[in-house]
Every structure is written in structure tokens, then in C-alpha cells.
PDB file of N, CA, C and O in Angstrom:
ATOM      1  N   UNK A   1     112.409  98.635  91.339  1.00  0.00           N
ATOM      2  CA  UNK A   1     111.123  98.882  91.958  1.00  0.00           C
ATOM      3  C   UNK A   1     110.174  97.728  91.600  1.00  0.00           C
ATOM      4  O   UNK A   1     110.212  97.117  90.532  1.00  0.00           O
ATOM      5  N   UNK A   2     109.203  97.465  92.744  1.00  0.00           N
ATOM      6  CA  UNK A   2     108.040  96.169  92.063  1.00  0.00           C
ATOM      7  C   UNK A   2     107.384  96.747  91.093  1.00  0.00           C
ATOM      8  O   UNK A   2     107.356  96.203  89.990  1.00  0.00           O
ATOM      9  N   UNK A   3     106.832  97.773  91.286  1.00  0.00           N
ATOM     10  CA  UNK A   3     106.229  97.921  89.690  1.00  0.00           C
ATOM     11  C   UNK A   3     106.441  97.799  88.728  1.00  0.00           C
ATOM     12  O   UNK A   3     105.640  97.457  87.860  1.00  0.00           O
ATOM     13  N   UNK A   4     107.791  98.086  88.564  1.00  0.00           N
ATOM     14  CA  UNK A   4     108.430  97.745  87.185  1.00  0.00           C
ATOM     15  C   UNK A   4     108.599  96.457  86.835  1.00  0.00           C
ATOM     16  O   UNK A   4     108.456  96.009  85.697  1.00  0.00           O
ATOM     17  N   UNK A   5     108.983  95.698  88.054  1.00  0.00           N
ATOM     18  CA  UNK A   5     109.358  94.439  87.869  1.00  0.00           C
ATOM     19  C   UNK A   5     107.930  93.657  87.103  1.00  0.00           C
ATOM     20  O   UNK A   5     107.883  92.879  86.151  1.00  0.00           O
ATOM     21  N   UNK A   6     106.632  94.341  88.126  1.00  0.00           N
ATOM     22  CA  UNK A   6     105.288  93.351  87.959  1.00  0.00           C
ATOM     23  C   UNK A   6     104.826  93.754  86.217  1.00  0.00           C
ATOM     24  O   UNK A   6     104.284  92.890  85.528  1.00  0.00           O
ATOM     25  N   UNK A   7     105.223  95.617  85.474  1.00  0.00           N
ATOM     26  CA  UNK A   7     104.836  95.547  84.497  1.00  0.00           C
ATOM     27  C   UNK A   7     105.752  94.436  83.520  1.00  0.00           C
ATOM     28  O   UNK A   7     105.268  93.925  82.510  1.00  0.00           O
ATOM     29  N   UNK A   8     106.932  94.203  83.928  1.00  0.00           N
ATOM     30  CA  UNK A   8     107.722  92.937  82.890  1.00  0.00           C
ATOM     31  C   UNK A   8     107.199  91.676  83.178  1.00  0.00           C
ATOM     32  O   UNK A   8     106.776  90.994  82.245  1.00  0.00           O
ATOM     33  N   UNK A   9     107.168  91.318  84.161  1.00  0.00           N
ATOM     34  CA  UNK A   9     106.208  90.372  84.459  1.00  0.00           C
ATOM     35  C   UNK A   9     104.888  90.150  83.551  1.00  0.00           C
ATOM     36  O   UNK A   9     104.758  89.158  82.834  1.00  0.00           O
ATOM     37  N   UNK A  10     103.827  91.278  83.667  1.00  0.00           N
ATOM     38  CA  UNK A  10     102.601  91.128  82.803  1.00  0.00           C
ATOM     39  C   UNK A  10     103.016  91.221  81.426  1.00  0.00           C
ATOM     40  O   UNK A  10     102.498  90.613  80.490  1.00  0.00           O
ATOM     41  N   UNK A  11     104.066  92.091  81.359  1.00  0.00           N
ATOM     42  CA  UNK A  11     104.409  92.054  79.760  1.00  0.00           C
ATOM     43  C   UNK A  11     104.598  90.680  79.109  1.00  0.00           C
ATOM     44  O   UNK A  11     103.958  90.394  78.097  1.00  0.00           O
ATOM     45  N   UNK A  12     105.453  89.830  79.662  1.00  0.00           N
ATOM     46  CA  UNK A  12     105.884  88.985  79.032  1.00  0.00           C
ATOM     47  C   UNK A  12     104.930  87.804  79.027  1.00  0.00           C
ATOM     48  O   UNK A  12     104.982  86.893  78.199  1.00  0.00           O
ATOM     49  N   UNK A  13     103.693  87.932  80.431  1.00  0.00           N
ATOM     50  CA  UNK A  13     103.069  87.030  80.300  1.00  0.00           C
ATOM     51  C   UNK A  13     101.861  87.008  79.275  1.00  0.00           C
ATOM     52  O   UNK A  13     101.124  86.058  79.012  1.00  0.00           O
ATOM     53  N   UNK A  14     101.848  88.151  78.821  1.00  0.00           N
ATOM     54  CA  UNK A  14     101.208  88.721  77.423  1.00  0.00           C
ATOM     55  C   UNK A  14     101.543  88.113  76.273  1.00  0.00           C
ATOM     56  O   UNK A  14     100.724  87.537  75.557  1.00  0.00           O
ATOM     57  N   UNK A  15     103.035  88.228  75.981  1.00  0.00           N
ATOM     58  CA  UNK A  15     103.799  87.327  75.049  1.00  0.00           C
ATOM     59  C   UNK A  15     103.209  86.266  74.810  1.00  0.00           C
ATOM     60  O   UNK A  15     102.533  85.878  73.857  1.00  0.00           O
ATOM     61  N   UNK A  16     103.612  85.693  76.035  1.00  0.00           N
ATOM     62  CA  UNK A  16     103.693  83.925  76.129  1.00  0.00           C
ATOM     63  C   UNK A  16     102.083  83.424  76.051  1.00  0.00           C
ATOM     64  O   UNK A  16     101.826  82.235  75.859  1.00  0.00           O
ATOM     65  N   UNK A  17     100.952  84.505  76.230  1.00  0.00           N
ATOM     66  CA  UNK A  17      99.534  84.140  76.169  1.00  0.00           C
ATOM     67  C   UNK A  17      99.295  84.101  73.981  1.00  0.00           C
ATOM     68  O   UNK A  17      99.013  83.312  73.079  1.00  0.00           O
ATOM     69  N   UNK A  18      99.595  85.283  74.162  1.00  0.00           N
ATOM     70  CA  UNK A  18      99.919  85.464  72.518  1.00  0.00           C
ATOM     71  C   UNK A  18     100.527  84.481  71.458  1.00  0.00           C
ATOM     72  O   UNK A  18      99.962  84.158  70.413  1.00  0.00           O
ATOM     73  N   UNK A  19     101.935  83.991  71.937  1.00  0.00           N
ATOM     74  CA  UNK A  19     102.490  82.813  71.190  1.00  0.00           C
ATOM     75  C   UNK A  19     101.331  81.686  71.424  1.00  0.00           C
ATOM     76  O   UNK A  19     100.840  81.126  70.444  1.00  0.00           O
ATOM     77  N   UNK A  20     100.987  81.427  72.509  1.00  0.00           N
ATOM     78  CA  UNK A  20     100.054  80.065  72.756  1.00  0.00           C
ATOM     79  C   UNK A  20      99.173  80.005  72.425  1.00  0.00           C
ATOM     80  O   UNK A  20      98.629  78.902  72.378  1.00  0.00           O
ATOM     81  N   UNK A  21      98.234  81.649  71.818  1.00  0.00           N
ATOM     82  CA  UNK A  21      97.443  81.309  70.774  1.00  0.00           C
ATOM     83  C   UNK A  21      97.423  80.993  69.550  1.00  0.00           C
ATOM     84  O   UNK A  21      96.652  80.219  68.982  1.00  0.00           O
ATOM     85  N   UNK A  22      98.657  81.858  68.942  1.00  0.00           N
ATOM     86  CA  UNK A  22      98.730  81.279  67.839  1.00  0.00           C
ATOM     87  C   UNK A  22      98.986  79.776  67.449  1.00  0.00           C
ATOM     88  O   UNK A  22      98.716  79.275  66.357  1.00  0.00           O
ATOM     89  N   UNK A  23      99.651  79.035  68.716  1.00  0.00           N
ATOM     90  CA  UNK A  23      99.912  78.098  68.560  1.00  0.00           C
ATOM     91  C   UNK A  23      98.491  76.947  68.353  1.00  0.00           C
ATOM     92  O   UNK A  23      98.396  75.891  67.728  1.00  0.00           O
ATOM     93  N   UNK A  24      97.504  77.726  69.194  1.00  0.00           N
ATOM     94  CA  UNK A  24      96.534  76.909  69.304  1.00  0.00           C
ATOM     95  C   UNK A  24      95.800  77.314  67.816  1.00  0.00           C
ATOM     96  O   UNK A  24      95.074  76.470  67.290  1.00  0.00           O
ATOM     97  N   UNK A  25      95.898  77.918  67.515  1.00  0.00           N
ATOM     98  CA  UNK A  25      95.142  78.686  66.329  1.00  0.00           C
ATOM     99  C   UNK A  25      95.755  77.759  65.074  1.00  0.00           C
ATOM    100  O   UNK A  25      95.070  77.011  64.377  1.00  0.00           O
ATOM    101  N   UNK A  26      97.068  77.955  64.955  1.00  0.00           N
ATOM    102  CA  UNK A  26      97.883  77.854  63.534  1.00  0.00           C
ATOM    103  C   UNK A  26      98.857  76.517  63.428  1.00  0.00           C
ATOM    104  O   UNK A  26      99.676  76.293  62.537  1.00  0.00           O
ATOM    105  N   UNK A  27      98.536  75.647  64.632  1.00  0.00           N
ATOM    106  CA  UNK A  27      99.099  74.609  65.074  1.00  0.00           C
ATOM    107  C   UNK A  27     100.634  74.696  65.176  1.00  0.00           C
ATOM    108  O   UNK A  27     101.213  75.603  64.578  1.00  0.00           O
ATOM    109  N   UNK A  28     101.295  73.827  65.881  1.00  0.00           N
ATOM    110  CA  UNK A  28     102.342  73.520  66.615  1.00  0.00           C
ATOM    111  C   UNK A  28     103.996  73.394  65.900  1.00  0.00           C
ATOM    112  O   UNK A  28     104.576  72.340  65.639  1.00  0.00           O
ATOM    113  N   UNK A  29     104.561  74.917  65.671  1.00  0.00           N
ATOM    114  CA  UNK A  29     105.887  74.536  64.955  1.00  0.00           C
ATOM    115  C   UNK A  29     106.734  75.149  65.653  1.00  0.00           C
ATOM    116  O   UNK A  29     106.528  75.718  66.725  1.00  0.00           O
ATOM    117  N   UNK A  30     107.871  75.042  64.984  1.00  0.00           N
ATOM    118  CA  UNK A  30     109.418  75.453  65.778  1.00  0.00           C
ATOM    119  C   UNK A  30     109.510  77.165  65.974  1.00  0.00           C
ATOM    120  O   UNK A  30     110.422  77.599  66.678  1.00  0.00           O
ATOM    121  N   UNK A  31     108.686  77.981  65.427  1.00  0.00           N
ATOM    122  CA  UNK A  31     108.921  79.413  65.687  1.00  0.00           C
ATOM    123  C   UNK A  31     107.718  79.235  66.622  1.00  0.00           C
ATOM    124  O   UNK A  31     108.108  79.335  67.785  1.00  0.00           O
ATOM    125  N   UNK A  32     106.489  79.024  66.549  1.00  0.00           N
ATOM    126  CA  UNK A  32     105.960  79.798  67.740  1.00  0.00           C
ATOM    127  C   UNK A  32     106.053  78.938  68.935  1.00  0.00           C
ATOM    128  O   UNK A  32     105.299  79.272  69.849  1.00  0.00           O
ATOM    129  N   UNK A  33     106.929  77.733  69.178  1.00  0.00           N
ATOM    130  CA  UNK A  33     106.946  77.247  70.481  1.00  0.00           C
ATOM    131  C   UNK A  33     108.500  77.844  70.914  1.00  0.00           C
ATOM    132  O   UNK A  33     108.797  77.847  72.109  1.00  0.00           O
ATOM    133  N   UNK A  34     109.460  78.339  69.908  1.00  0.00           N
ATOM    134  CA  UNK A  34     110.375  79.175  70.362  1.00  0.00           C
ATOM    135  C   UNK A  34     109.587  80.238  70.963  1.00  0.00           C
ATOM    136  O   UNK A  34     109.587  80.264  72.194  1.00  0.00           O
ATOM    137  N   UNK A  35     108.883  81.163  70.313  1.00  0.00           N
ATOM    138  CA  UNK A  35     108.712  82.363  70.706  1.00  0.00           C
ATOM    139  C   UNK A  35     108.110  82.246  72.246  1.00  0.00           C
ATOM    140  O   UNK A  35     108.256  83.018  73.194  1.00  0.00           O
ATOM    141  N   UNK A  36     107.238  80.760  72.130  1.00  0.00           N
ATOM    142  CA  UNK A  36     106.697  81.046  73.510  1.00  0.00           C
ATOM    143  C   UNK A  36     107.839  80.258  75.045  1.00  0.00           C
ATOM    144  O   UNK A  36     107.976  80.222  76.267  1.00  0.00           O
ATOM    145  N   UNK A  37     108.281  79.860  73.971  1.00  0.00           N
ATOM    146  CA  UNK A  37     109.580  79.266  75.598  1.00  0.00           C
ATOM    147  C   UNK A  37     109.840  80.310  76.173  1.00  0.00           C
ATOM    148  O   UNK A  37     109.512  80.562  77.332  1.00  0.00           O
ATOM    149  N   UNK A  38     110.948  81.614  74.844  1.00  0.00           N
ATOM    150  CA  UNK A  38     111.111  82.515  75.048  1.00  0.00           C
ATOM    151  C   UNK A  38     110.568  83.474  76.602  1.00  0.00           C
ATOM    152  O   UNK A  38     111.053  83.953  77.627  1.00  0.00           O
ATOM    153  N   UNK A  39     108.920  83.284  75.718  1.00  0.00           N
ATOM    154  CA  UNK A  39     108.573  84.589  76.776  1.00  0.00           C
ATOM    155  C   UNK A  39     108.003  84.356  78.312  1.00  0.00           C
ATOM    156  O   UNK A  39     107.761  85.044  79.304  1.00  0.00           O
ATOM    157  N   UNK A  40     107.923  82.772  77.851  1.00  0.00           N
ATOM    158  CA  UNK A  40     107.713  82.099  79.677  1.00  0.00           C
ATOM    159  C   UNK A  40     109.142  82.424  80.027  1.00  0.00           C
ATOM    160  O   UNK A  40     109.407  82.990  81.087  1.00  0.00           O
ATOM    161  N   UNK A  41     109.975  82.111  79.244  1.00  0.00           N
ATOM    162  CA  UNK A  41     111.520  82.131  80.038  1.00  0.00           C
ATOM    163  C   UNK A  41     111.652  83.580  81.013  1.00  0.00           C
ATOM    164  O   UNK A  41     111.912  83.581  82.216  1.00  0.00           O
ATOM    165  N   UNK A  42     111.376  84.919  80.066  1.00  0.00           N
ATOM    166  CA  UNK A  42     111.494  86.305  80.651  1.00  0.00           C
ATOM    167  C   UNK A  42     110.425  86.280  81.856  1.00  0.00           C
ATOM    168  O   UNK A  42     110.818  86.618  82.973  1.00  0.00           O
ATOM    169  N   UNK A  43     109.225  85.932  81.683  1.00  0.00           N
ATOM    170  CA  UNK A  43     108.168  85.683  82.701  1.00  0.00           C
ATOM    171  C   UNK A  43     108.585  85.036  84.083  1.00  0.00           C
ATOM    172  O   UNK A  43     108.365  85.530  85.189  1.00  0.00           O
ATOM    173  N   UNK A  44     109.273  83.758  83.800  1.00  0.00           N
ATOM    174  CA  UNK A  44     109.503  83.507  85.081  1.00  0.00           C
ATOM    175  C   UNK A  44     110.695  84.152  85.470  1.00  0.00           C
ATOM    176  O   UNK A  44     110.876  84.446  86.651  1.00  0.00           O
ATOM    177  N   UNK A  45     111.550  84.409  84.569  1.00  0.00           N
ATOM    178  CA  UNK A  45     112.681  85.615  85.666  1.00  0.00           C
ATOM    179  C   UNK A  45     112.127  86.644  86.174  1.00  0.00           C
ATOM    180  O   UNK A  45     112.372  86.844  87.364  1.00  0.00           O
ATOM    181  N   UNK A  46     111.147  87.690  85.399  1.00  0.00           N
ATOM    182  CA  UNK A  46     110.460  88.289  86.171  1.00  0.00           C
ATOM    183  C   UNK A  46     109.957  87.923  87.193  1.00  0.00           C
ATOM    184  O   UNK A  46     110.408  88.637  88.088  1.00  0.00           O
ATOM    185  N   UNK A  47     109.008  86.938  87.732  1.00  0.00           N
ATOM    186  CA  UNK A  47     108.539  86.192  88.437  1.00  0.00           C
ATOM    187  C   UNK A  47     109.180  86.410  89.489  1.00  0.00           C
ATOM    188  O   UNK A  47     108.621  86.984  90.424  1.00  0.00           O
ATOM    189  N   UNK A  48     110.565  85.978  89.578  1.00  0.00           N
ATOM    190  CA  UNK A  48     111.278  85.756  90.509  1.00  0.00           C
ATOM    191  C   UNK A  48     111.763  86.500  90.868  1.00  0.00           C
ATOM    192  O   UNK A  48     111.850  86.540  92.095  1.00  0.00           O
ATOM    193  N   UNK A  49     112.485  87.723  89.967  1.00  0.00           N
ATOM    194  CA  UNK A  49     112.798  89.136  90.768  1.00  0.00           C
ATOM    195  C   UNK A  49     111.795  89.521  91.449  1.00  0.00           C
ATOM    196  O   UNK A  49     111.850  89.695  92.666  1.00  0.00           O
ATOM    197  N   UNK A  50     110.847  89.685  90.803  1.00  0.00           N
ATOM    198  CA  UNK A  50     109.352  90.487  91.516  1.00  0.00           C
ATOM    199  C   UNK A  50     109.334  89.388  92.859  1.00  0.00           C
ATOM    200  O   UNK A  50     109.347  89.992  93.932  1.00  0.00           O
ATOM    201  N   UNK A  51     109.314  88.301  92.948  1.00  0.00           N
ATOM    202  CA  UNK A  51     109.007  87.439  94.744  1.00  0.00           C
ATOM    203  C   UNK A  51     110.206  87.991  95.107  1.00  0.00           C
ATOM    204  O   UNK A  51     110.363  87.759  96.305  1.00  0.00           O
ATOM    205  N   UNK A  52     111.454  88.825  94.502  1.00  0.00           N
ATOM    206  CA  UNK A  52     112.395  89.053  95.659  1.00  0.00           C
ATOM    207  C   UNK A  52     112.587  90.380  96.362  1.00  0.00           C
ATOM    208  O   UNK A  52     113.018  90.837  97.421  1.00  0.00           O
ATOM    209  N   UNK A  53     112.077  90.734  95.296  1.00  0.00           N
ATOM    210  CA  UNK A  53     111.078  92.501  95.716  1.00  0.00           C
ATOM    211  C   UNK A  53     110.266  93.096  96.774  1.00  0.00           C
ATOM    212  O   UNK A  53     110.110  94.201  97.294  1.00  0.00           O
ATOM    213  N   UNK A  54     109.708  91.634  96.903  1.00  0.00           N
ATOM    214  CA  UNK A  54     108.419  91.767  97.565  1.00  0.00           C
ATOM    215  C   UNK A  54     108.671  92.428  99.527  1.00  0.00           C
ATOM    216  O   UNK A  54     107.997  93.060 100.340  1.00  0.00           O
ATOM    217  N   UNK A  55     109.735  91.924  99.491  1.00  0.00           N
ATOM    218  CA  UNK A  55     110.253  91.832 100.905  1.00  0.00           C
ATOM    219  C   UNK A  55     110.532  93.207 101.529  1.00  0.00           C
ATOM    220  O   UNK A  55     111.614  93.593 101.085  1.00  0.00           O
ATOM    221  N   UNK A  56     110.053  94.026 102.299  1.00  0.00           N
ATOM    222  CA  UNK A  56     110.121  95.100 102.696  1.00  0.00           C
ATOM    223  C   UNK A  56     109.208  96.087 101.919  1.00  0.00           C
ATOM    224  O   UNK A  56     109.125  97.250 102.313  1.00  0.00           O
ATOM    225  N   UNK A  57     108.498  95.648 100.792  1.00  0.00           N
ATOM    226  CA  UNK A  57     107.340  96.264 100.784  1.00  0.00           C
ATOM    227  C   UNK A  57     106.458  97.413 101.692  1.00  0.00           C
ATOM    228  O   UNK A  57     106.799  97.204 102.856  1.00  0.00           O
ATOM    229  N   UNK A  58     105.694  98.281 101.672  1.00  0.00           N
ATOM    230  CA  UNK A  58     104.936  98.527 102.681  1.00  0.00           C
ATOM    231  C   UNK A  58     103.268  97.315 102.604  1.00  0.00           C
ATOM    232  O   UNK A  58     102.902  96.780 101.557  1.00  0.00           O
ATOM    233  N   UNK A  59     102.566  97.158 103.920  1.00  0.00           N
ATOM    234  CA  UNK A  59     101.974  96.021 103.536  1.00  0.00           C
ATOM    235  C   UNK A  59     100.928  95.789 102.667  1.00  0.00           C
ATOM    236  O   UNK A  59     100.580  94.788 102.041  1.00  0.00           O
ATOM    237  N   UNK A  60     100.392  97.178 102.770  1.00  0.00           N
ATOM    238  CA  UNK A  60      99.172  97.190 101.710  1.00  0.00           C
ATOM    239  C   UNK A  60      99.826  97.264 100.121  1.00  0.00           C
ATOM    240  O   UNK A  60      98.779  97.079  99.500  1.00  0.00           O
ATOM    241  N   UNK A  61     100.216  97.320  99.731  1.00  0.00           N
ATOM    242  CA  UNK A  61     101.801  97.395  98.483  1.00  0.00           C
ATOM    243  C   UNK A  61     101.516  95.749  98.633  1.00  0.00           C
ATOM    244  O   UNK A  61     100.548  95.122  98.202  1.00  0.00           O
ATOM    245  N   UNK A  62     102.479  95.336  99.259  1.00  0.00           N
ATOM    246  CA  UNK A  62     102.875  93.777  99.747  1.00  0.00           C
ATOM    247  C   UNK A  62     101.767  92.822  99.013  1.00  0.00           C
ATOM    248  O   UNK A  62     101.762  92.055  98.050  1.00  0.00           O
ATOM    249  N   UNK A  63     100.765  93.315 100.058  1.00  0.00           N
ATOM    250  CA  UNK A  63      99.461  92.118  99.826  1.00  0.00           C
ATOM    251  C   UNK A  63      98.556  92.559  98.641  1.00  0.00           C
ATOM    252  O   UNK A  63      97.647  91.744  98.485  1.00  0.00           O
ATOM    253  N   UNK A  64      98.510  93.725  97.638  1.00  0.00           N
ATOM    254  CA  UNK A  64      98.039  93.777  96.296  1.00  0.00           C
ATOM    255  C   UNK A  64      99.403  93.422  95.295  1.00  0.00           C
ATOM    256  O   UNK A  64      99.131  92.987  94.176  1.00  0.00           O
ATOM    257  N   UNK A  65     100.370  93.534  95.535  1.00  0.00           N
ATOM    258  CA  UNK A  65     101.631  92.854  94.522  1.00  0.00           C
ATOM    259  C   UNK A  65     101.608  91.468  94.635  1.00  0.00           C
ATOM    260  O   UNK A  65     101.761  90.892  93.558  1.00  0.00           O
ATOM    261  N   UNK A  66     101.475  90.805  95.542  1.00  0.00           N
ATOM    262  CA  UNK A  66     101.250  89.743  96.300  1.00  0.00           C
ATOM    263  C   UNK A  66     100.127  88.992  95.614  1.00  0.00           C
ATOM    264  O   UNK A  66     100.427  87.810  95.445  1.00  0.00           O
ATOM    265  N   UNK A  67      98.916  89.321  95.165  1.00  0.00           N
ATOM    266  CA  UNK A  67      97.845  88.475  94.894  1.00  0.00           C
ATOM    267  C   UNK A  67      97.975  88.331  93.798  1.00  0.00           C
ATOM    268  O   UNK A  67      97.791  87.244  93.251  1.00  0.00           O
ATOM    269  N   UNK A  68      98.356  89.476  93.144  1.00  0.00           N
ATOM    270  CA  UNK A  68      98.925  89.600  91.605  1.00  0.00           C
ATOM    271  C   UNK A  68     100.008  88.390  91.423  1.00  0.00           C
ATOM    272  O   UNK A  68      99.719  87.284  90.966  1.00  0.00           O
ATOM    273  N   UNK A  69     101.182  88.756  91.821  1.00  0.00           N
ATOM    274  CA  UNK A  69     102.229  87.186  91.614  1.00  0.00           C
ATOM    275  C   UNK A  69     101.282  85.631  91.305  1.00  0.00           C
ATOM    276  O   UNK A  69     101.226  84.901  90.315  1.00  0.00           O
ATOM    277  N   UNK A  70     100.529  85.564  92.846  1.00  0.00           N
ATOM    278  CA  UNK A  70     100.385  84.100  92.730  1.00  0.00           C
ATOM    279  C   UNK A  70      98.990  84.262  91.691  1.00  0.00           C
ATOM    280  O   UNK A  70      98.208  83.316  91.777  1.00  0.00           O
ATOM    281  N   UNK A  71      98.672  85.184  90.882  1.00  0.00           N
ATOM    282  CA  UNK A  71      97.772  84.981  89.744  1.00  0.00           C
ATOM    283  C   UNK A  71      98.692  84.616  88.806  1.00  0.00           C
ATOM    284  O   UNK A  71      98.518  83.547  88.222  1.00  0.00           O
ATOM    285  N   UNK A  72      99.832  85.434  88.495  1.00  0.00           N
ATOM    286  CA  UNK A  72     101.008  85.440  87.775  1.00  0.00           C
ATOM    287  C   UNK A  72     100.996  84.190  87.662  1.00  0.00           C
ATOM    288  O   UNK A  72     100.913  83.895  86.470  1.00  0.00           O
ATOM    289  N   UNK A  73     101.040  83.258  88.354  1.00  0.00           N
ATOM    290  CA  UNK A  73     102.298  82.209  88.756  1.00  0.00           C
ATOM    291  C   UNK A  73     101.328  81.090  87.962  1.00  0.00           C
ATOM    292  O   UNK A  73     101.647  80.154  87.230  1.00  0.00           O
ATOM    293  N   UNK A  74     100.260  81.481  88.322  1.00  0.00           N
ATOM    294  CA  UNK A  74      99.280  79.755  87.900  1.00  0.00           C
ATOM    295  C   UNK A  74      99.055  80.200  86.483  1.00  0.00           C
ATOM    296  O   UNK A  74      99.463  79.434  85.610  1.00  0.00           O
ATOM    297  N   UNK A  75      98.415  81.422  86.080  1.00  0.00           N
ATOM    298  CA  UNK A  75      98.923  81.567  84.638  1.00  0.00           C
ATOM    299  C   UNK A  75     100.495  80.898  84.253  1.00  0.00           C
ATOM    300  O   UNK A  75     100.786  79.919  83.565  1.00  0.00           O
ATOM    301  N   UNK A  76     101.038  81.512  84.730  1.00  0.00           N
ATOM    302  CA  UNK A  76     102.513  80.876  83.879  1.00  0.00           C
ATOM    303  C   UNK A  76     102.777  79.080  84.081  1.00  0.00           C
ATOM    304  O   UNK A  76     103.472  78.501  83.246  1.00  0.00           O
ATOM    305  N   UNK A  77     102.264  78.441  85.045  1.00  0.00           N
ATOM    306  CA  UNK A  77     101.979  76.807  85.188  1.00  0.00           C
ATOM    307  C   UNK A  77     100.932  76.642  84.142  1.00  0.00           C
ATOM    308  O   UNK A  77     100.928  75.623  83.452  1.00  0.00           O
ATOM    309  N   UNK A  78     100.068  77.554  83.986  1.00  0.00           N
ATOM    310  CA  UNK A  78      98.830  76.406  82.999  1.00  0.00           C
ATOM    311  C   UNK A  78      99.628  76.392  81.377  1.00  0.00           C
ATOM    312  O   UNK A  78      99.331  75.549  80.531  1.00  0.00           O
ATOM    313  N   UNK A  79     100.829  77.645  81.111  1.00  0.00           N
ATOM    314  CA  UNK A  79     100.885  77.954  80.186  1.00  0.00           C
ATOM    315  C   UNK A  79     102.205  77.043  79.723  1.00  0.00           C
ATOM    316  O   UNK A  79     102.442  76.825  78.535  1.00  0.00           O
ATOM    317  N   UNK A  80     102.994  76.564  80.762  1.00  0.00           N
ATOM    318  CA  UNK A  80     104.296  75.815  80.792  1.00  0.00           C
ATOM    319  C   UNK A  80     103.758  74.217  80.600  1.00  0.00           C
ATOM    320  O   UNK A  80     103.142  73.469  81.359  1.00  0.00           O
ATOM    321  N   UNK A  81     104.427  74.002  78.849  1.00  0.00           N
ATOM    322  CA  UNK A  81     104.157  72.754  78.473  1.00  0.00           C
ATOM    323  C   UNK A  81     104.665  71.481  79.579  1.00  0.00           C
ATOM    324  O   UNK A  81     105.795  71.711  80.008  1.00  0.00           O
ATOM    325  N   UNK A  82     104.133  70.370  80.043  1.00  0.00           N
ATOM    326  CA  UNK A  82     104.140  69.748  80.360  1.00  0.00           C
ATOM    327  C   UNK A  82     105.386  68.809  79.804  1.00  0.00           C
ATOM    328  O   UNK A  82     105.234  68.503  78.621  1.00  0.00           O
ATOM    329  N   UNK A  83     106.459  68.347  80.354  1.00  0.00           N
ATOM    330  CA  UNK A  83     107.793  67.877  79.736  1.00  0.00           C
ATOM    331  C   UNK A  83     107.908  66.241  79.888  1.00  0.00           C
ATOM    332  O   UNK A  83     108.899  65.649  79.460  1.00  0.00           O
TER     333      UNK A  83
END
């Protein structure tokens, strides 16, 4: 179901907001940039189940799951270190 998909989605993008503070907080080591690869990693699989979800939606469903994702999405770009 999308809901479920969108609460793993927010869940993890919770994570990955969480690791990146501490990171910003407690500066930059090997556990909390694991933890936060980690939870971008679950985030964008969520991500992506949830855009595959989306499809047959009903539309009002559609277009509030829908605005949510592409909020999703630029959160998870501002939060994805630059390589």
C-alpha cells in the first residue's frame, strides 16, 4: 500500500535528517556518515517503491502522495553528500 510505503519513506528520512545532525553537531566520522548512508540508502528505496505505487492510485490519493514524494525527493538531494 502507498501509505505504508510513504510512512518508510518519512521514517527513514527522519534517520538520515538525525544522523546529519549529529554530524553537523559532533563533526564528521565513520559511524555517523555510516549511519547516514545507511538511512538515505532505505529512503531512496523507499522513494522508489512509493513512485511505483503511485500508478493507479485514485487521483486525489495520487496528487497528495504525489506532492509529498517530490518534497521527499529534494530533501533526500539536499541531504545526499555530494561525491
Amino acid at each position: 500500500m502507498a501509505l505504508d510505503e510513504l510512512g518508510r519513506l518519512l521514517s527513514a528520512a527522519s534517520d538520515a535528517c538525525t544522523a546529519y545532525g549529529t554530524i553537523m553537531a559532533h563533526g564528521d566520522d565513520d559511524e555517523g556518515r555510516d549511519r547516514r548512508d545507511t538511512a538515505l540508502a532505505d529512503a531512496h528505496r523507499a522513494l522508489a517503491s512509493l513512485k511505483g505505487r503511485l500508478h493507479g492510485q485514485e487521483p486525489d490519493v495520487g496528487a497528495a502522495i504525489g506532492s509529498l514524494v517530490a518534497d521527499c525527493q529534494a530533501l533526500l538531494d539536499d541531504l545526499t553528500p555530494e561525491a
